[in-house]
C-alpha positions in Angstrom: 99.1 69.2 84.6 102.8 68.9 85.7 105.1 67.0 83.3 108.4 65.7 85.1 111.4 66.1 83.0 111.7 62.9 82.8 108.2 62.4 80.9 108.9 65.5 78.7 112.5 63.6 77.3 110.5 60.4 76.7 107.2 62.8 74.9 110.1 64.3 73.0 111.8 61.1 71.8 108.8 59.4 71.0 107.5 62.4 69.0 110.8 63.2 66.9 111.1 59.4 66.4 107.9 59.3 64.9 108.6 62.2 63.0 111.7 60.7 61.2 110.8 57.2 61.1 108.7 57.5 58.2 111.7 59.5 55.8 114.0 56.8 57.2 112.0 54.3 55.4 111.9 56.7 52.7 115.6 57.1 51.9 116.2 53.9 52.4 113.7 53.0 49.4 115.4 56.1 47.1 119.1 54.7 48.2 118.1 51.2 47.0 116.7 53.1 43.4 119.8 55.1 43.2 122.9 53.3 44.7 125.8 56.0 46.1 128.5 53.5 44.8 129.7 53.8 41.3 131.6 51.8 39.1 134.6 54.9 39.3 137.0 55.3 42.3 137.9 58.7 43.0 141.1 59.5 45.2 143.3 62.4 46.0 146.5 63.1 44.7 149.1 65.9 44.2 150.3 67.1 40.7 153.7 66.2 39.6 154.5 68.8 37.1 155.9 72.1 39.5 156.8 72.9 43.1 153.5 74.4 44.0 151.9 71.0 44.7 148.4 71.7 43.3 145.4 69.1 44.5 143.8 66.6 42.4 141.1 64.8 41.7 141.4 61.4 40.1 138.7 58.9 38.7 139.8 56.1 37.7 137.2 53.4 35.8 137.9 49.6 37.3 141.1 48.6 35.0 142.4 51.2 36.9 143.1 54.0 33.7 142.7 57.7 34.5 138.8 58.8 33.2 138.7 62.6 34.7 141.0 64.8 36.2 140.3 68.2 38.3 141.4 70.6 40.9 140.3 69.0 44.7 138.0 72.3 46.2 139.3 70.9 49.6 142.9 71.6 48.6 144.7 74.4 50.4 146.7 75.2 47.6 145.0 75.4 44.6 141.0 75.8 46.2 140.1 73.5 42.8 141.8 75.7 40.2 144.3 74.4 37.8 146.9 75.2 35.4 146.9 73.9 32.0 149.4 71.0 33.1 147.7 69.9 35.3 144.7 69.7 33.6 146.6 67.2 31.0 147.3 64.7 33.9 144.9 62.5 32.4 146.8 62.9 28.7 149.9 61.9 30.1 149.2 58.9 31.3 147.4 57.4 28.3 150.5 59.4 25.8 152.1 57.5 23.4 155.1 59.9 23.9 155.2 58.5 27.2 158.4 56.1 28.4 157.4 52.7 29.1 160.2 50.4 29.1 163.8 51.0 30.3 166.2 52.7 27.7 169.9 53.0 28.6 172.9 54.4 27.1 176.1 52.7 27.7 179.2 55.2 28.6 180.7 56.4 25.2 177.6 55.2 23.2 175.5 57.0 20.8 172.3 54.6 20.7 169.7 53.7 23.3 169.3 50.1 24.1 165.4 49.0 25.6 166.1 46.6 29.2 164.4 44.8 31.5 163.3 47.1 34.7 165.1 43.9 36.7 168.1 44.6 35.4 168.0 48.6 35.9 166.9 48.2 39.3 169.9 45.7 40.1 172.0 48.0 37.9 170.8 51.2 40.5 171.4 49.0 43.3 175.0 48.2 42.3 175.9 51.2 41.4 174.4 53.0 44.8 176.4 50.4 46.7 179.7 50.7 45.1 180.0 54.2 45.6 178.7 54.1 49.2 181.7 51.8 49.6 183.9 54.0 47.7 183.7 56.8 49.7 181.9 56.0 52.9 184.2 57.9 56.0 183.3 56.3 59.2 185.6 58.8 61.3 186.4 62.6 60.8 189.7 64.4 60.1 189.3 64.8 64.1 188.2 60.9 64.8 184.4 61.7 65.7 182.5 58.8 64.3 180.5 60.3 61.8 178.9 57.0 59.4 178.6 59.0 56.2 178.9 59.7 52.6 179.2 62.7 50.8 179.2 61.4 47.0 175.5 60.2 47.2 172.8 63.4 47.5 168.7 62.8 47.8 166.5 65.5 46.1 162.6 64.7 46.9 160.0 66.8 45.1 157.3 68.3 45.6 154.7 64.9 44.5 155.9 63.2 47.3 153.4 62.9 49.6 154.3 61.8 53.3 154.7 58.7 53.2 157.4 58.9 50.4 159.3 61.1 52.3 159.1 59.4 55.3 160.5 56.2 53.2 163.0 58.2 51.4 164.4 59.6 55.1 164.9 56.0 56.7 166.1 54.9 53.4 169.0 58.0 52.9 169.7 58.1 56.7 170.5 54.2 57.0 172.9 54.5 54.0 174.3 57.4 55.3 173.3 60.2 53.4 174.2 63.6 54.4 172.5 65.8 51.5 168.9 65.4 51.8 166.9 68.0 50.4 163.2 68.7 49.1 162.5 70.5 46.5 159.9 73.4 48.4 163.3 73.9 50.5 165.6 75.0 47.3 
């Protein structure tokens, strides 16, 4: 008997389809059993303790607290392993050592004083301004327009992922920054 190629794709299909049809039905039973979806998010991030810039692992449980912490396998860096920091990402975050209001020491003071985070933010934001307009040169000793200001330097480290540097660069270019550096670069 001749079988057209045609007929032999359409034997084929039939016969694989009823092959897998039945552990279709059969996964789809175990997946409603055992749900893939669990109460713990897990994302990706980068360690912030050192310039090497080790891959994590985070799960966090739904108020959003760290539960578990390790080494992403998938990282190029670190291939999963860890160093004893890192490993303590999830201590840091629930310390009691940790910072977690505003403390500010006035010029010639010897205490700390707790503030708002409104009023340190505006404080930044003054203070960034006033010295942008203190010693911003819009011309050269040679009168090239140059927009700049030397008295203001960014440092971005080695946590920032891309989007922060991208942010930070727009961000120290429009006020005219000319030192902009990264930490993997010192």
């Amino acid at each position: 008997m001749r079988v057209s190629r045609r007929e032999f794709l359409k034997a084929s299909g039939l016969t694989a389809g009823g092959l897998l049809l039945p552990t279709r039905f059969a996964a789809a039973a175990e997946a409603a059993r055992f749900p893939l979806h669990k109460a713990i998010g897990e994302g990706h991030t980068i360690c912030p303790y050192c310039s090497v810039g080790c891959g994590l692992l985070i799960a966090t449980d739904e108020s959003g607290h760290i539960s578990n912490s390790e080494g992403d396998p998938d990282h190029i860096i670190n291939r999963g392993g860890l160093d004893p920091k890192s490993v303590a990402v999830r201590q840091m975050s629930i310390s009691d050592l940790r910072l977690q209001k505003v403390k500010y020491r006035a010029a010639g003071s010897d205490k700390w004083e707790e503030k708002p985070w409104d009023w340190a933010i505006t404080e930044i934001a003054k203070r960034v301004k006033a010295t942008r307009d203190a010693t911003f040169e819009e011309k050269d000793a040679n009168g090239v327009t140059v927009n700049r200001t030397q008295a203001i330097a960014w440092l971005g480290g080695a946590a920032n992922n891309n989007e922060d540097c991208y942010v930070a660069s727009k961000l120290t270019r429009a006020l005219g920054l000319v030192y902009v550096e990264h930490q993997a670069r010192i």
